[in-house]
N, C-alpha and C positions, 0 to 999 in steps of 0.2 A: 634416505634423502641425500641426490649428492649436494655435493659443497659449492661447486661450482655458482657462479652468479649467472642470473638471466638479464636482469633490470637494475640497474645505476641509476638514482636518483641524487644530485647534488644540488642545494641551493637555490631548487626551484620559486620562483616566485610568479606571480599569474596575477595579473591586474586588468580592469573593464573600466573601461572609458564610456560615458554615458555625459555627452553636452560637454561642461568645462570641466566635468567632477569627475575622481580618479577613483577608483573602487578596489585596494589590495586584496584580493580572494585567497592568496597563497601567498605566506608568508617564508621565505627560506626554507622551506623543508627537503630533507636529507632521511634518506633511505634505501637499502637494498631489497632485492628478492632475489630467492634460489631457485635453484630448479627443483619440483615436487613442493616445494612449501606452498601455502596456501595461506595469503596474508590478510588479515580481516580488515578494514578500515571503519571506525564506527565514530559518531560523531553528534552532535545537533544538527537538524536545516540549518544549509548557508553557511558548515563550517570549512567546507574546503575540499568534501571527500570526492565529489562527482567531477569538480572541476579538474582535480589531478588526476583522473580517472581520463575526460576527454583529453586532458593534453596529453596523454601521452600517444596517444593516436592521432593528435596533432589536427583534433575535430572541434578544437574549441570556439563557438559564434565570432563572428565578426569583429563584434566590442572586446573582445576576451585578448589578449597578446602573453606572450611570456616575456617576462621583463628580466631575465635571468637565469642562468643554470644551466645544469644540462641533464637530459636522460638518455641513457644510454642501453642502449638494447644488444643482446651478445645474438644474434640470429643465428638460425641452423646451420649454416655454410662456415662457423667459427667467427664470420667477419664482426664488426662491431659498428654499429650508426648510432647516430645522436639525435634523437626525435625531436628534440625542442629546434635543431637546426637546417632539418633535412629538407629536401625539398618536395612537395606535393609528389612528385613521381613515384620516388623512394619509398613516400609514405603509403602508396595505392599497393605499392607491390608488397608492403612490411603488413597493411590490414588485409586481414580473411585468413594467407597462407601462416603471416607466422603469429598473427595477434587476432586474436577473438572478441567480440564482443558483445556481450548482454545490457539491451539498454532499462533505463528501469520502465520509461513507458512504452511499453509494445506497439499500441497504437500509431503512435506517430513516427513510429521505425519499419512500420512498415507499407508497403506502398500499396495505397487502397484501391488499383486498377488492376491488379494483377494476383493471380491465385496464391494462397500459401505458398503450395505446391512449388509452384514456377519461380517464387523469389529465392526457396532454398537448394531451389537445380541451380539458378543464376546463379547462385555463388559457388555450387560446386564447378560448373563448369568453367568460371572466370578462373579457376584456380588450380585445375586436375585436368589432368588430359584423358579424356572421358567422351560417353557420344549421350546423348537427349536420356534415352531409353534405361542406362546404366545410372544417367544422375537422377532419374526418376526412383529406381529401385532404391536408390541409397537414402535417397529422402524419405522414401515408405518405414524403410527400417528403422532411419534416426528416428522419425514420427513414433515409433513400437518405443523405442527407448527412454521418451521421454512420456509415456504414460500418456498419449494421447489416442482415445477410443477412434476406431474407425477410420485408419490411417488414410485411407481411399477419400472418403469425403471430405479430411482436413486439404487433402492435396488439393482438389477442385476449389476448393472454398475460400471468399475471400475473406479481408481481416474483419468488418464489419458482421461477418455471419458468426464468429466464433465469438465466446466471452473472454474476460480478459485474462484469466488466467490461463484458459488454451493457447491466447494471441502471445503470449508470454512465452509456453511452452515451444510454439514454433520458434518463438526468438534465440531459445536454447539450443534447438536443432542447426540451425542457421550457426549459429555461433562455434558450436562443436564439428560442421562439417568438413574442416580439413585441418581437423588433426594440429590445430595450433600451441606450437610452444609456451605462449601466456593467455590467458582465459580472466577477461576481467569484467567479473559481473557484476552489475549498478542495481542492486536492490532487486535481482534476480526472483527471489520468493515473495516480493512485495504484495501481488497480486492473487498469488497463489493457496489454497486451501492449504489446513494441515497435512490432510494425508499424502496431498501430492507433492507440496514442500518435503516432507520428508522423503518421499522417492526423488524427487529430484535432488535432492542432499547426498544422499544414497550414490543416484546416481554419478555426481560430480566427484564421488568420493573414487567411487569406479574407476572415469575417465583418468582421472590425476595418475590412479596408478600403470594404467597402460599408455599415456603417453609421457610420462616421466618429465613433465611440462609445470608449469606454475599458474596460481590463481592470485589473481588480487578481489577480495569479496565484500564489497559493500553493502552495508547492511545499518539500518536503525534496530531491528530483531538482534538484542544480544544473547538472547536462546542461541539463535541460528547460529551467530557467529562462533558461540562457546563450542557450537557440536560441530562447525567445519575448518576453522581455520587454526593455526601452529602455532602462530605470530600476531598480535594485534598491535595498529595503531589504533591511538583517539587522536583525534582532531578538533579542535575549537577554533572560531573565527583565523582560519588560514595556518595555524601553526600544531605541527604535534605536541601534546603536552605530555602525551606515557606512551613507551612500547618497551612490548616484552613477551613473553609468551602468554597463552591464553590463561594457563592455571595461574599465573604472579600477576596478569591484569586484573583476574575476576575475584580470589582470595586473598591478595594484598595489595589493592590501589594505593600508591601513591600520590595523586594528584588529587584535589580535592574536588574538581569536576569530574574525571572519571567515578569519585563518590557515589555523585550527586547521579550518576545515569545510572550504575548500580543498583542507587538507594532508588529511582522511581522503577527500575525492572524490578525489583523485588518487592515492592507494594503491587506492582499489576503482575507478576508471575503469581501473588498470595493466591489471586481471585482466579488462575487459569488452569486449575486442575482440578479435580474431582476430592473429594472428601479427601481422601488419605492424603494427600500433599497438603492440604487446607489446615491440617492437625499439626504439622510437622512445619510448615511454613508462618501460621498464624496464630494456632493455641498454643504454640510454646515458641515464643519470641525468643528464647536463646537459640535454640538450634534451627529457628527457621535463617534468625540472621546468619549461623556461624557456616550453613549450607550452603547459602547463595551467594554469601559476600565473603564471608569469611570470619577474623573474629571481631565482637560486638567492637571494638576499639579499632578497627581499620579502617574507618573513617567516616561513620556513619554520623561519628559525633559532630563533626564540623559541617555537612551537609545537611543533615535534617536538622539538629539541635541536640539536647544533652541526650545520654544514653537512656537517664529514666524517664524524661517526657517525650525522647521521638518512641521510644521503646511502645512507651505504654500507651501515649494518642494514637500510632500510625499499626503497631503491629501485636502488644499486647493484647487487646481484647478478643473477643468472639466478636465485634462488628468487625473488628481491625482496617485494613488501608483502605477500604473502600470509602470508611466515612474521610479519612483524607486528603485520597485523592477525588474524590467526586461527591460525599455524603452519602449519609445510611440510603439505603436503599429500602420503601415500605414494598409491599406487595401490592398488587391489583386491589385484593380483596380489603386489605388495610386503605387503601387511598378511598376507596368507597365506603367505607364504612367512618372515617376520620373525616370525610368530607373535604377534603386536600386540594381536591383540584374543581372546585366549584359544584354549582349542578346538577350540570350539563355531565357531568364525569357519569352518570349512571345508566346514560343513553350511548351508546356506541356513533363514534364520530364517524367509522367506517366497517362498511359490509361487505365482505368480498362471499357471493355463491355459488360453487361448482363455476369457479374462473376456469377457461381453456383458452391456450395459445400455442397454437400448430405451427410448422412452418412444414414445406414440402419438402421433401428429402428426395424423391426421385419420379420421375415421370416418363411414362410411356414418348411413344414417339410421334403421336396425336395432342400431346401435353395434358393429358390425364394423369391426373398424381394417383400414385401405387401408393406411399407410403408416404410417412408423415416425419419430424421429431415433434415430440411433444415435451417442448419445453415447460409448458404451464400446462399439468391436466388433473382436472376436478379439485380445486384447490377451495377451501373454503376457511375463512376466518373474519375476526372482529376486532376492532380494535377501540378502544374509549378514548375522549377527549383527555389531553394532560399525559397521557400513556407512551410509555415507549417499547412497541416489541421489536426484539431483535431478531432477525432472520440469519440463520446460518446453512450451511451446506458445502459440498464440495463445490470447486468450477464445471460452470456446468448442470448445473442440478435447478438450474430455475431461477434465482433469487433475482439477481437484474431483469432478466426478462417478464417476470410479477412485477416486480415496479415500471419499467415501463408501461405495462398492458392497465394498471390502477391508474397512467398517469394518461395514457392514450396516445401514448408514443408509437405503440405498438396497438393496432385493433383487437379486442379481444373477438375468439372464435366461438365464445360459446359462454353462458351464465351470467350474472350481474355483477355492476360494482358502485354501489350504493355511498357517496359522501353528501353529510349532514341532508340526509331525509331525496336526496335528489339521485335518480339512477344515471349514472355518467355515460353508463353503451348508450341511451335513446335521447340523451342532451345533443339540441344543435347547436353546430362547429362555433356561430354567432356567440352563444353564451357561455364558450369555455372562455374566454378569456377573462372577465372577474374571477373564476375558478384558479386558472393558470397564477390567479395575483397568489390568495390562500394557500395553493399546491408548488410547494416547492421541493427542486432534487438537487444535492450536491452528489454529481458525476463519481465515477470513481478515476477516470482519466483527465487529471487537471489540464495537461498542457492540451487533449484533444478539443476540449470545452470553452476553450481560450481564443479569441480571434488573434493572430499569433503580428495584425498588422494595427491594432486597436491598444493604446496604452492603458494600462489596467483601472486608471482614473474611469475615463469615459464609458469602460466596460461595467462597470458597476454603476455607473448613473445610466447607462442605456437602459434597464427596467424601470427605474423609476421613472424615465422620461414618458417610457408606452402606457405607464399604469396610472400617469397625473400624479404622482407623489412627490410634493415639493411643488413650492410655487415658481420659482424658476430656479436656472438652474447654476447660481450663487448656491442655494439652497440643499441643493440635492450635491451640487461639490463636498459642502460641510458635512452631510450626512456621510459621505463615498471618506473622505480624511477618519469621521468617530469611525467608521464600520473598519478601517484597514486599523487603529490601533486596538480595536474592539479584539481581531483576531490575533493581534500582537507582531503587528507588522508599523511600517512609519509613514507619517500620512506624508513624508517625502516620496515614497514610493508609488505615488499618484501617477508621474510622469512616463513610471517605466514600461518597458516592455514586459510580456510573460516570458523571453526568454530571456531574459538580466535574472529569471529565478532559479531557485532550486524546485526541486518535484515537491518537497513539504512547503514550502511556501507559497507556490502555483495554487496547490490544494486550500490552503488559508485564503484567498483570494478567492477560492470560487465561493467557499463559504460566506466573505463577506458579500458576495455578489447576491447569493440565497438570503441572503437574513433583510436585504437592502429594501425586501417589498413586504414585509412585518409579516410573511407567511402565519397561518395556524397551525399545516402540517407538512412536516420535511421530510422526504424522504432520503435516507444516508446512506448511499450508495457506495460502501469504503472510504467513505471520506477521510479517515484519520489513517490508510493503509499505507500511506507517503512517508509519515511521518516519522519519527525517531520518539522514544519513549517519552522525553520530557517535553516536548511541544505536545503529544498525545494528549496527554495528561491535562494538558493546559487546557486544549481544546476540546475537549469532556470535560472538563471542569466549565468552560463556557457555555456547551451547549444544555447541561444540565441547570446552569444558572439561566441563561436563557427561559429553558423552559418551564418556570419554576415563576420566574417575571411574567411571561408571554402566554402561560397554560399553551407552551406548544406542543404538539403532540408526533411525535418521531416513527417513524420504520427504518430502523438502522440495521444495514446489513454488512454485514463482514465474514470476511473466512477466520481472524484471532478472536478465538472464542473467549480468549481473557477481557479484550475489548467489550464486546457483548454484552458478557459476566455483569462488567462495572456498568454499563449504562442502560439495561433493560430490565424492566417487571416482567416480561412473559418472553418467552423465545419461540421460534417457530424450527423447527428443524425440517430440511428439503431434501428430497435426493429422487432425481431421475426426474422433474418436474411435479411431486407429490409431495405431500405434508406426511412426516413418519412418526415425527413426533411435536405437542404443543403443548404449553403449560407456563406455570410460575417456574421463571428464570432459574431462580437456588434450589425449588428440586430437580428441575432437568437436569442441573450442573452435580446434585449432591448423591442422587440416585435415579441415572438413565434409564429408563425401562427397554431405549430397540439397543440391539448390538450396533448397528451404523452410527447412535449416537456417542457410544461406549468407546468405538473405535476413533472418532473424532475427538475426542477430550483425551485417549493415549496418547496420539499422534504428536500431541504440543508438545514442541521441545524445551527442554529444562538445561537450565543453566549447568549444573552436575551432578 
């Protein structure tokens, strides 16, 4: 690594004006980067991490100002500029060629009228001296690099056709295609499966060494950050509170919040591997703690509580963190047989048989489709009232596009899909909407799902208002205030905009916007993939007490199979639009029976 510096950070300060009220996001913070280092920045929602991210590209909203500082960027030419004071010009010519950038939500970065394709030649050629044809080829390639099948059809294809961890991937292509001096990714993997997180980790590890450039890597995944970055900050509300390198961050915190993020990654790391980490993490609370954090006295005491009662409630037992962070977890077969969730629990709330969902991949010149994808083919399952199954699979493999086609977002091509006694394909359009009240989805792209000109008050009363819930809307206001601290947000936060947020708080919003029409059944569409470990946590902890209060009944899909682990009785495993494997949750996790599941449970990255 040389020694040279890339990025001067001094005394930065970043404050949002909103009405008469002054909002400090960044509080004086002071830091460098080198060239080749790879600086992790990790944090809670709302602490500071994304905001000094946009300013230093000098892309922060409107309300956002820098009230102080300076960043200083060393550019290729030797010369030296100061981002916090440059001017727009400066700044168009400093993004693309010398600073890169991965945003965390793909969707809204990129422009939905125009092909993959075409957006990542557009910035090759704003920026190389190159002809159509040449930044075509280079995009096909980046496309091959970053693990994206069928580099040909990603180019044609717009952002709405691919899922979101491919829309993610092209963003990585984009970001990487000229060769930029710093590389700073906002929650890069957020979206992303295991397997292909880790080729893309891989990959970024790659790039670092052939252009001898710097990364700044945001991330809530302290896995991730442990296996990519040199250097870590934490951040809380606007100010770093510990940096240092990765090993003296994560085996000797200091800080007593950097603890406390530790102490919940290693309650949800217990539950995100296969039997032999489960032994070594859980059945022997010494060395599970002195592995992931370090030794038992590093500061677990002040964070969870004494060494023998967090020892022995959170990590001690055979149930270990799970009852913790979320409660024991029965099985399917236990909730039916203990009678737990009413009933009604012994009738299946939902029947999905031999579901299919096509979409046309290529067509003659008559417009006769040749060929298909088949996102969703012959998929069949059940789910019970009270139940939670979770869905997992790579990007790509089907799992959002099953939920859409259950929810009739999407037309199904072929089979049934049966909720409580009623077949949803042959229901007229008229009588979905009582349904629509019952059937709710939290998105997995918060800021896409947001009316971005709609303060998040009103947005959350706008379903109540279509569904007659609440007698006026005094009523439904009060309701829209409990639902934003329900999620552990401020019922001041009524007024704001979705962009005065962070990406895990956007996300907390839309959940409260889902829970706002007393749904039965949610479908969780990554909903918690925004998030940073300890708001996770939070938010599994509510929606399992939710549904517990509500007998709501879940399909929670995620690519963190640790997530899953903790809030699903049966899992469904996907891949290529098929079911490969389904069952009770803890044996899928304890003993996979396909290799594709096998390889999905290695893939998850471990802290060391």
């Amino acid at each position: 690594m040389q020694e040279s510096k890339l990025l001067e950070i001094n005394g930065l300060n970043i404050h949002f004006s909103s009405f008469d009220k002054k909002t400090e996001a960044v509080r004086g913070i002071s830091f460098c980067l080198k060239k080749g280092e790879t600086l992790g920045i990790v944090g809670e929602s709302g602490s500071g991490k994304s905001v000094t991210a946009l300013s230093v590209l000098g892309l922060l909203p409107p309300s956002g100002n820098v009230g102080g500082g300076e960043i200083i960027f060393h550019k290729k030419d030797g010369s030296d500029i100061d981002l916090a004071t440059a001017e727009k010009r400066e700044l168009q010519r400093v993004r693309g060629s010398e600073i890169g950038m991965v945003f965390q939500e793909p969707m809204s970065s990129l422009n939905p009228v125009f092909s993959c394709g075409e957006q990542v030649a557009e910035a090759i050629l704003s920026n190389q001296k190159t002809n159509k044809a040449a930044a075509k080829k280079q995009v096909l390639n980046l496309f091959e690099k970053v693990k994206l099948k069928d580099p040909a059809r990603i180019y044609s294809a717009y952002p709405h056709q691919l899922s979101g961890g491919q829309r993610q991937r092209v963003m990585i292509a984009m970001a990487i295609s000229n060769n930029p001096s710093l590389l700073i990714a906002d929650e890069p993997t957020s979206a992303l499966d295991v397997t292909v997180q880790k080729s893309i980790l891989q990959l970024m590890k790659e790039l670092k060494k052939e252009w001898g450039g710097a990364t700044i890597f945001i991330s809530h995944d302290l896995g991730v950050i442990a296996e990519i970055a040199d250097r870590v900050l934490v951040m809380k509300a606007g100010k770093i509170v510990e940096e240092g390198s990765v090993e003296a961050i994560f085996k000797q915190p200091k800080h007593a919040y950097t603890r406390e993020l530790l102490g919940d990654f290693s309650l949800q790391s217990s539950v995100s591997s296969p039997q032999s980490s489960r032994q070594s993490s859980v059945h022997s609370p010494q060395s599970g703690l002195q592995s992931s954090i370090g030794s038992p006295q590093s500061g677990l005491q002040s964070s969870i509580g004494s060494p023998q009662s967090s020892r022995q409630s959170s990590i001690g037992s055979p149930q270990s963190s799970r009852q913790s962070s979320i409660g024991s977890r029965q099985t399917t077969a236990e909730k039916l047989e203990n009678g737990d969730v009413g009933q009604k629990k012994k009738e299946a709330v939902l029947v999905v048989k031999n579901l299919r969902a096509w979409f046309p991949k290529k067509k003659n010149f008559f417009g006769k489709i040749l060929t298909h994808v088949k996102a969703v083919d012959d998929v069949s399952f059940e789910i019970f009232a009270g139940e939670t199954l979770g869905i997992v699979g790579e990007s790509g493999s089907g799992k959002s596009t099953l939920a859409k086609t259950i929810l009739h977002l999407h037309l199904p091509g072929g089979g049934e899909i049966i909720y409580d006694g009623k077949k949803l394909n042959e229901l007229p359009e008229k009588k979905w909407k009582n349904l629509r009240k019952d059937l709710q989805v939290i998105f997995q792209d918060p800021y896409a799902s947001l009316n971005p000109r709609m303060m998040i008050g009103p947005a959350i009363m706008e379903p109540m208002k279509v569904h007659g819930i609440g007698q006026n809307d005094g009523e439904r206001k009060g309701r829209a205030f409990e639902l934003l601290e329900t999620v552990g947000l401020e019922a001041a936060h009524f007024w704001r905009f979705p962009n005065e947020f962070s990406g895990g708080q956007r996300q907390r919003i839309c959940i409260a916007r889902a829970l706002a029409l007393e749904p039965r059944f949610v479908i969780c569409d990554e909903c918690v993939s925004a998030l940073d470990v300890t708001v996770q946590r939070k938010v599994l902890d509510l929606l399992k007490k939710l549904q517990k209060e509500r007998n709501l009944t879940y399909i929670f899909i995620s690519h963190d199979l640790s997530v899953v682990r903790q809030i699903s009785d049966r899992t469904l495993v996907m891949k290529d639009g098929k079911i490969v494997e389904i069952g009770e949750t803890e044996e899928i996790y304890r003993h996979p029976k396909e290799a594709y599941t096998r390889g999905l449970l290695e893939a998850v990255p471990k802290m060391f």
